[in-house]
C-alpha positions, 0 to 999 in steps of 0.5 A: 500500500505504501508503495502505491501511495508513492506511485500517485503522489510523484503521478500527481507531482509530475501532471502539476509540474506539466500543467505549470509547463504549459502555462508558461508555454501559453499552450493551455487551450490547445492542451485543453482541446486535446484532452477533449478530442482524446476524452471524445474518442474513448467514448465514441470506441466504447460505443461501436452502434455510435460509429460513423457509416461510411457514405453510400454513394449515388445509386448508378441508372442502368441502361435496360439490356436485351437479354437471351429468353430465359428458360422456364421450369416445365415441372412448375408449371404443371406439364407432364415430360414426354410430352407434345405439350413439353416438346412443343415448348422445348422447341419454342425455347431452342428457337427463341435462343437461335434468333437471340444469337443470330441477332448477336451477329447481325452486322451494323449497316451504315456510317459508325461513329467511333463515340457511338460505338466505344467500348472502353477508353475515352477515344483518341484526339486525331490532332494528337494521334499521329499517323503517317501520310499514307496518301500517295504511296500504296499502289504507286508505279514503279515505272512511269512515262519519266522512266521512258523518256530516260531511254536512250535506245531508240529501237527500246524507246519505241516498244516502251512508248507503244506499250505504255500507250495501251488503254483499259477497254473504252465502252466497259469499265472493269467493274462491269465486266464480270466474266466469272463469278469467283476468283479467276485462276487462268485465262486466254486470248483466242489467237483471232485478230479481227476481234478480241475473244478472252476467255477465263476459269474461276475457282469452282470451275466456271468458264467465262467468255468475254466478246470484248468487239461485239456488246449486246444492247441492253433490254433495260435501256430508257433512251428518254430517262437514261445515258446513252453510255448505258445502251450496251452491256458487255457480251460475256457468257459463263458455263459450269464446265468443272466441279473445281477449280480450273487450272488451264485453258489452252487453244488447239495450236492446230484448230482455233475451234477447240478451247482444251480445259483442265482442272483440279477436279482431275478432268481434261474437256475438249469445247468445241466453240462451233458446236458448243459441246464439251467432251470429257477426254481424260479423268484421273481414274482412266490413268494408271494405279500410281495416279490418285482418283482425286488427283487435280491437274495444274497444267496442261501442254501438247504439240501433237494433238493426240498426245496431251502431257500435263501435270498435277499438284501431287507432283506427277507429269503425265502422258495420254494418248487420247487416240487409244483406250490405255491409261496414261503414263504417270511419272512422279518426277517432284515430291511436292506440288507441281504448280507449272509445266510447259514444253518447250516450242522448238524442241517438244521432247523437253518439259520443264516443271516448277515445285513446291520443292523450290526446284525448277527441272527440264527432263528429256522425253525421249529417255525413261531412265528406272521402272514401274513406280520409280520409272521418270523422264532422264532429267537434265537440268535444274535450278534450285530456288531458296522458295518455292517455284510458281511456274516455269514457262518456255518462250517462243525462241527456247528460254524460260521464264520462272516465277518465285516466292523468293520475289524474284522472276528469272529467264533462263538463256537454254538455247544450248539445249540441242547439246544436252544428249540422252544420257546427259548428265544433269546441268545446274542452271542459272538464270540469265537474268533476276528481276526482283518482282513482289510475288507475295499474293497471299491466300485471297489472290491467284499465285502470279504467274509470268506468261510469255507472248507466243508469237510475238512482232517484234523482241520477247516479251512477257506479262506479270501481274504487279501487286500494286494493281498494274500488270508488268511487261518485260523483255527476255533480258529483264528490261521493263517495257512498260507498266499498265494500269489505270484508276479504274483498276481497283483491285490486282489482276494477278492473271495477266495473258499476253495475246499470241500475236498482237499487243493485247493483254488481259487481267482477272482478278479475284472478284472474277472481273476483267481488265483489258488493255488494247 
């Protein structure tokens, strides 16, 4: 006890010698305001029901959303399960859910604003955004009339002058020429001069005539209320000839009657274009056992007109003697896809090929080197690309033109060929000329091919389509001759043909229209 008493003298002791410290200090009333705040904390920790609630905020308005249809308990509502009544209302239910997700997906039509539509974010100030100037430099010519005028060789100036003067077809714009109705794969000038005549294969194996000389007046014109621009329409006509994609379309050199056909649906047809009838002449179950059913065809060449070769995307070159009931010869000569072949003009027994396997080989025809499934045609010369090979084509006077997804287009010089004997050993080639080339079409537009002038007037001269939305022409020694295109070509037309003989030259595109320049 006694030592309590001096514990709560010498507390007292010190509070007084404190409250005397804070008089001086002239520090009582905040003393006194602490000891208030202190005392009313206390109280307020005694008593939890007394403490301060935290503010609520505002209630937020939510907008009314358009839900699914919910389903409903049939077992509630009395329904017995199994029957008409429950399986009427179950099929009412799965409906009602169809048109709640089909609604989803419905596209928004019209002009959206970017506020309007903003999911999260407060949207962006196009002042501060800052974007490159892309005007001007998509679609641009890498070959303009400067480019020409630069030429000093007078012979190579007028070719340039006279190709870069060929015009878009001046009564239809590519737009209305529609020849087919899907993505064009091939295409060809019948070789007649005194009109022009194209012709086209679509993706899902439509042939498409286009009588570019000849239009037919339109049934829907009003001379008193419409142009006089709108009287004619194109003269096209379109024919389901396959049931998948058509890879060549090739004119008997022999008959200008007869349009040849290939396509991945393993068929070869012969149109008679007087008749107008189609003959089936080869399907892929007439070959041998070492040729699949469903084997598609890429390409088709022939200089006998009873004797066709043509090749196939499984990597087999093939020979069929239409004359006679036997199978076709098949020869494995590419592990991958062949996606070009053609024979060379003036000497027909070399076949040139283009693979997926980023080879380009010339086989000799003559000599058949292994047997059974291993037998092939004696190969004599190939280049190996470090991509895949597109197409290998001859020209006129021997030399090949190959197109590359290494974006490259090469012309091979093989006028030494006569050299190449049977039993030749197998020569690496190397191109004469490179000509660096955007041959990186994607999945939506066809593989561009460079396609050679037959029977050119005047030097060698192949077209290629230019990615830009223009077509390319080119000598044999890689020189640009010229680069056509025009405003009113608002999408690549990757099929560029040359005609045979005159300076002519079509396009098609992947949504099955035509663009003529003569």
């Amino acid at each position: 006890m006694d030592s309590a008493n001096d514990y709560e003298r010498r507390r007292l002791e010190n509070i007084e010698k404190n409250r005397k410290l804070l008089q001086e200090l002239e520090l009582t009333q905040a003393a006194d305001a602490f000891r208030a705040t202190t005392e009313q904390k206390k109280a307020t920790a005694s008593k939890p029901s007394a403490a301060k609630k935290k503010a609520r905020p505002a209630p937020v308005k939510k907008e009314p959303v358009e839900t699914a249809p919910r389903r409903t308990s049939s077992r509630l509502k009395g329904i017995p399960a199994e029957s008409e009544a429950a399986k009427r209302k179950a099929d009412e239910q799965d409906a009602a859910f169809r048109e709640a997700e089909k609604s989803k997906r419905q596209r928004v039509a019209g002009e959206l604003d970017l506020s309007d539509i903003a999911v999260s974010g407060k949207g962006f100030d196009s002042k501060t955004l800052l974007l490159p100037d892309l005007k001007g430099e998509r679609y641009q010519r890498t070959f303009t009339d400067d480019d020409v005028s630069k030429t000093t060789d007078a012979d190579l100036l007028a070719i340039r002058k006279k190709l870069m003067a060929l015009k878009l077809h001046e009564t239809f714009e590519p737009v209305d020429i529609k020849i087919v109705p899907e993505r064009i794969y091939c295409m060809a000038f019948h070789p007649v001069t005194s009109k022009q005549l194209v012709f086209a294969g679509d993706k899902i194996g439509n042939l498409g005539l286009f009588d570019a000389s000849n239009p037919l007046p339109n049934p829907n014109y009003d001379a008193d209320e419409d142009d006089e621009s709108l009287s004619q329409i194109p003269n096209i006509s379109t024919f389901k000839l396959h049931a998948r994609s058509i890879s060549t379309l090739l004119i008997d050199p022999r008959s200008a009657e007869t349009l040849y056909s290939t396509s991945y649906d393993g068929s070869i047809r012969k149109l008679d274009l007087v008749a107008h009838k189609s003959d089936e002449i080869f399907a892929a179950e007439d070959a041998t056992e070492h040729l699949h059913d469903d084997a598609a065809i890429s390409g088709m060449e022939f200089f006998d007109p009873n004797v066709i070769y043509f090749s196939t995307l499984t990597g087999e070159l093939c020979r069929k003697d239409i004359r006679e009931k036997a199978p076709a010869t098949v020869w494995q000569c590419h592990e991958k896809k062949i996606g070009g072949f053609s024979l060379n003009p003036r000497n027909t027994y070399l076949a040139a090929t283009a693979s997926l396997d980023r080879t380009m080989k010339i086989w000799d025809l003559r000599k058949i080197v292994g047997k059974g499934e291993a037998a092939v045609p004696h190969l004599v010369a190939e280049h190996e690309s470090r991509l895949s090979v597109s197409s290998a084509v001859w020209s006129s006077n021997g030399k090949i033109a190959t197109t590359s997804y290494d974006d490259t287009v090469k012309v091979f010089d093989v006028a030494d060929c006569k050299s190449w004997k049977v039993g030749h050993e197998v020569s690496e080639l190397e191109p004469a000329t490179s000509i660096r080339h955007n041959n990186q079409t994607g999945r939506w537009v066809t593989i561009l091919r460079a396609q050679w002038q037959q029977s050119p007037v005047g030097p060698q001269k192949f077209c290629i389509g230019n990615m830009n939305r223009f077509v390319d022409i080119y000598s044999e020694n890689g020189e640009q001759l010229a680069q056509l295109g025009g405003d009113l070509v608002t999408a690549v037309p990757a099929v560029a043909q040359f005609h045979p003989q005159q300076d002519w030259i079509c396009g098609g595109t992947a949504s099955g229209k035509v663009c003529l320049w003569t």
